[in-house]
N, C-alpha and C positions, 0 to 999 in steps of 0.2 A: 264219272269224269275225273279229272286229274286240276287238281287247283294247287294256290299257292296262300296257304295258311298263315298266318300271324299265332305262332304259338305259347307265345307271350312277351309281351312288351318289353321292348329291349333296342339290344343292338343288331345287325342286318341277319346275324346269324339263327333267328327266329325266325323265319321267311324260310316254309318249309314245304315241301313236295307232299300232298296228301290225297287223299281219295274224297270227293264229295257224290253226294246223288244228283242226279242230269235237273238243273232247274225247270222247274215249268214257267210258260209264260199265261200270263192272266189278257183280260178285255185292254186293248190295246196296245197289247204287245209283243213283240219277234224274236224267237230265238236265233240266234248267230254261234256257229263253229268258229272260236273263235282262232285267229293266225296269228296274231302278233297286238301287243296291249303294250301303251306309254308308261312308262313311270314319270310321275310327279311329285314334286314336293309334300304335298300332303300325303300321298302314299306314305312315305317318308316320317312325316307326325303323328300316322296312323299306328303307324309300327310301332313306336316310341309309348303312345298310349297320351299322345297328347289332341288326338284330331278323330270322336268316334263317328263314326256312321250315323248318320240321318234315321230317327225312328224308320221300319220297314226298308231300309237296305240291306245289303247283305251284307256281314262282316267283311268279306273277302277283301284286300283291297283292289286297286286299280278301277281309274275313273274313264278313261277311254279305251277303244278298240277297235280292230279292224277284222271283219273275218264275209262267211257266206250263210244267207238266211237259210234257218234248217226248218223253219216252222213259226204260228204264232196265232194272234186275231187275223184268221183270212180278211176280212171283210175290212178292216183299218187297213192291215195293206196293201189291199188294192186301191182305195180310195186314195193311198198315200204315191201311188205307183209303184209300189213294191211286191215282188215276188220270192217265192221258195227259188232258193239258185243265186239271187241280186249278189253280187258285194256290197256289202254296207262299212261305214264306219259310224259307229253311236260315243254320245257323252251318257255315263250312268253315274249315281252313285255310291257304286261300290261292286265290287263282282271282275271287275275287266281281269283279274289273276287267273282264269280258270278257261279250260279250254272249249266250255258254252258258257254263253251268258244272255241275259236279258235284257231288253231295252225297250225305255219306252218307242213307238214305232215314231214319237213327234219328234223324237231325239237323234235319231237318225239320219245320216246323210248318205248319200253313194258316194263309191270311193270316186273319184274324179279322175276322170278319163287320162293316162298314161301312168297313170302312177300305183306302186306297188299297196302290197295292205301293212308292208312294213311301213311306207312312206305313211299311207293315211290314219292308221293307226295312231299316231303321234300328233295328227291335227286337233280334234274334237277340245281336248281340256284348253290349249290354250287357245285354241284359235276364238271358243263360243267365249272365253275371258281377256282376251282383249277387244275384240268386238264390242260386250257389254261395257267393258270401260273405258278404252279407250275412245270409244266414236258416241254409244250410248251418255254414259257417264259425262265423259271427258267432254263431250261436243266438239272431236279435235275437227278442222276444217282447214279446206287444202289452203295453203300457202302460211297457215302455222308452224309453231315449230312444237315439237315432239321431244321430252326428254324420256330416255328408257333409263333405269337404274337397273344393272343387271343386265348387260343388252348382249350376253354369249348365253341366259340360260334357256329354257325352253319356249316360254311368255317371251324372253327380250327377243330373240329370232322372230320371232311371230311378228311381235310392235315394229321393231326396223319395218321388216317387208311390209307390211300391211299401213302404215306410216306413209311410207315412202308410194307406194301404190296410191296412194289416195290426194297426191301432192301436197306431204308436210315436208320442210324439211326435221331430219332427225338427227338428235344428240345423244350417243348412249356410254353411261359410265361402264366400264370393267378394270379387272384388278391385275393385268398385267399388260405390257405391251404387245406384247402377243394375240392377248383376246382382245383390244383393240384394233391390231390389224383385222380381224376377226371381222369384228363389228362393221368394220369400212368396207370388205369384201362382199359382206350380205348386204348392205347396202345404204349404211349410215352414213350420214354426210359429215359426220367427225366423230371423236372416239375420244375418252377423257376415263386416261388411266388415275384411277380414284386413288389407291395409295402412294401416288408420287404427287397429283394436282390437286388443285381446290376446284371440286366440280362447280360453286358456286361461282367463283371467280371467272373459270373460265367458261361454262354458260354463257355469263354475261359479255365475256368476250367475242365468244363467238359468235352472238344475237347483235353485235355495238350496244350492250349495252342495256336490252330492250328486256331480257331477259324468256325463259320458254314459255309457252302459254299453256302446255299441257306438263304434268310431268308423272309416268307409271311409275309409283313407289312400289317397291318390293321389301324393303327396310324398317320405316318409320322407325320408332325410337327419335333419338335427335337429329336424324335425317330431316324429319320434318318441318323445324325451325330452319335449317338449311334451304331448305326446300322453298319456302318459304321468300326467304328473300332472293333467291334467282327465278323466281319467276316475274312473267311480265304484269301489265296490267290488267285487270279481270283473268288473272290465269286458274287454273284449274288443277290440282292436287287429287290422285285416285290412290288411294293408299288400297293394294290387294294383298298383302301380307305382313305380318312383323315382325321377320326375323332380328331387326334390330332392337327391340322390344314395344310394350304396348303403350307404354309411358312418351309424350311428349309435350315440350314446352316450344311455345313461338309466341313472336309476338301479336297478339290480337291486335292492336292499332294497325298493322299493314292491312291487314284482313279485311279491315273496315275502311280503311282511309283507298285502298287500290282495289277493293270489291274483288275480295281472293275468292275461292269456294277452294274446301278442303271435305273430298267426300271418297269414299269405298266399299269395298262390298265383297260378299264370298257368292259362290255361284251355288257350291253341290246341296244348299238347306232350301235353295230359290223352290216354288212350286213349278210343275208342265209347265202350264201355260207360259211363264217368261221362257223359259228355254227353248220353249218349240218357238218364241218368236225369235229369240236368236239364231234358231238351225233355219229360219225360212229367211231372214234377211244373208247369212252366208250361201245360204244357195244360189239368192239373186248375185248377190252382190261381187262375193269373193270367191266361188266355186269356179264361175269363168276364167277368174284370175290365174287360178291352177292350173287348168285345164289345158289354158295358153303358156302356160311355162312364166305369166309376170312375178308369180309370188310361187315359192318350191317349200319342200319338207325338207329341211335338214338336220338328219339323223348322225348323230356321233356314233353310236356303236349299238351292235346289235348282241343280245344274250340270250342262250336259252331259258325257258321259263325255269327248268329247275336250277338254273344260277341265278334268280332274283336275287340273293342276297350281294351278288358280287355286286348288280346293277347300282343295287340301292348303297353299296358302300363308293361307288363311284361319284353318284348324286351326292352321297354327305363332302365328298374330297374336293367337289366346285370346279374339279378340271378340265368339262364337258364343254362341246358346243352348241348348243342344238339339244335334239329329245336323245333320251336312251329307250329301248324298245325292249320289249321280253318277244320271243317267238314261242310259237307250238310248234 
């Protein structure tokens, strides 16, 4: 088969077209031809050489994908409803760059009724991570309020609709007016351009004052003192990355004095079992949603897999809306 190699740690221009041997799949699991895999973030640290692979992954990167089951454990999937033929989309961790891949069969979802395997392709990473955090983690509950940091990039699309689906209202930062309007389009109920406003300030404005009760950090570093004081009482902090760095200060007396909780987490180290509970509560829960057009995939642009590098040099430029896709 035809993969997309990391040939050494770098910048996008390592991300290279190579030949691998056709993976096999083991006890409980489906091989998928794959059609089109998400780039994400850590795609992205992986290349760099700062984000390895989970003992027993593949090097390859990419964490999601969409394609058609070529084979596997008959007997898991059938039990699971799956057949040779199905479209699936699966979360893995690691492999989705190549044009088979493996997956566990718990991991796995079918694409969802109207929608392409470019569209679904793009679901599984962020959808099974805000799911875990923002509803698991977060405990967000309808008629809260929802802040996204980051709310044009692949997770922020996701938190608005899925937010908003669930009756929060949402507030998402972005860093121009533009992706602002962005952000209101898909369907945040305001938008706080970060390098012109004080997100905290105007939070609190826009809550009177109450401040958010949830807030998806993509940032931390000194975000999170930030963060901190624009939330409401008993609010909830999900820190799922750092790009702002690992280091932060806040004040602990709010913490204690308004019963904060400041908690996060990485999905691709999690064992089966959490994940397959998260592909079964999206099934019930938010697969309907798709299906009915309440909550969509939105894809900024589509690349061949042997242009990964362009992809990933688009992800570092932050000019995206929505997933970027590799195709076969």
């Amino acid at each position: 088969m035809k993969a997309i190699e990391i040939k050494g740690f770098g910048a996008p221009e390592v991300l290279q077209l190579a030949e691998r041997p056709d993976p096999v799949p083991g006890a409980g699991e489906m091989l998928v031809r794959v059609s089109a895999a998400g780039v994400n973030r850590p795609d992205v640290l992986q290349r760099k050489g700062a984000y390895a692979p989970p003992p027993g992954a593949s090097d390859l990167p990419g964490l999601e994908f969409a394609g058609t089951i070529v084979g596997g454990d008959a007997a898991a999937m059938a039990q699971a409803g799956f057949a040779v033929g199905d479209r699936v989309c699966a979360l893995v961790a690691g492999g989705g760059y190549a044009q088979l891949a493996v997956a566990p069969i718990a991991q796995c979802l079918p694409v969802p009724k109207g929608l392409s395997d470019i569209e679904a392709g793009g679901l599984p990473e962020t959808f099974f991570t805000v799911w875990s955090n923002v509803f698991d983690r977060g405990r967000l509950q309808r008629g809260e309020t929802l802040l996204v940091q980051g709310g044009t990039s692949g997770i922020g699309v996701t938190a608005i609709q899925l937010g908003k689906a669930f009756g929060a209202r949402v507030i998402a930062t972005a860093g121009s007016a533009d992706k602002c309007q962005a952000c209101v389009a898909i369907g945040a109920d305001a938008a706080i351009d970060y390098k012109q406003q004080d997100f905290v300030e105007e939070t609190r404005r826009l809550t009177g004052g109450r401040g958010a009760d949830v807030v998806l950090d993509m940032v931390a570093g000194d975000y999170v003192a930030r963060e901190v004081k624009c939330l409401a009482d008993d609010g909830r902090i999900v820190i799922i990355a750092v790009q702002g760095g690992v280091k932060s200060e806040f004040n602990a007396g709010d913490v204690l004095r308004r019963r904060l909780t400041i908690t996060g987490s990485t999905l691709r180290p999690r064992p089966l079992a959490f994940k397959a509970a998260i592909a079964a509560a999206l099934r019930a829960q938010v697969w309907p949603l798709l299906e009915a057009g309440q909550v969509k995939p939105i894809v900024h642009r589509v690349f061949d897999a042997a242009d990964a590098a362009q992809a990933h040099a688009l992800m570092e430029s932050g000019t995206h809306v929505g997933k970027i896709m590799l195709r076969w």
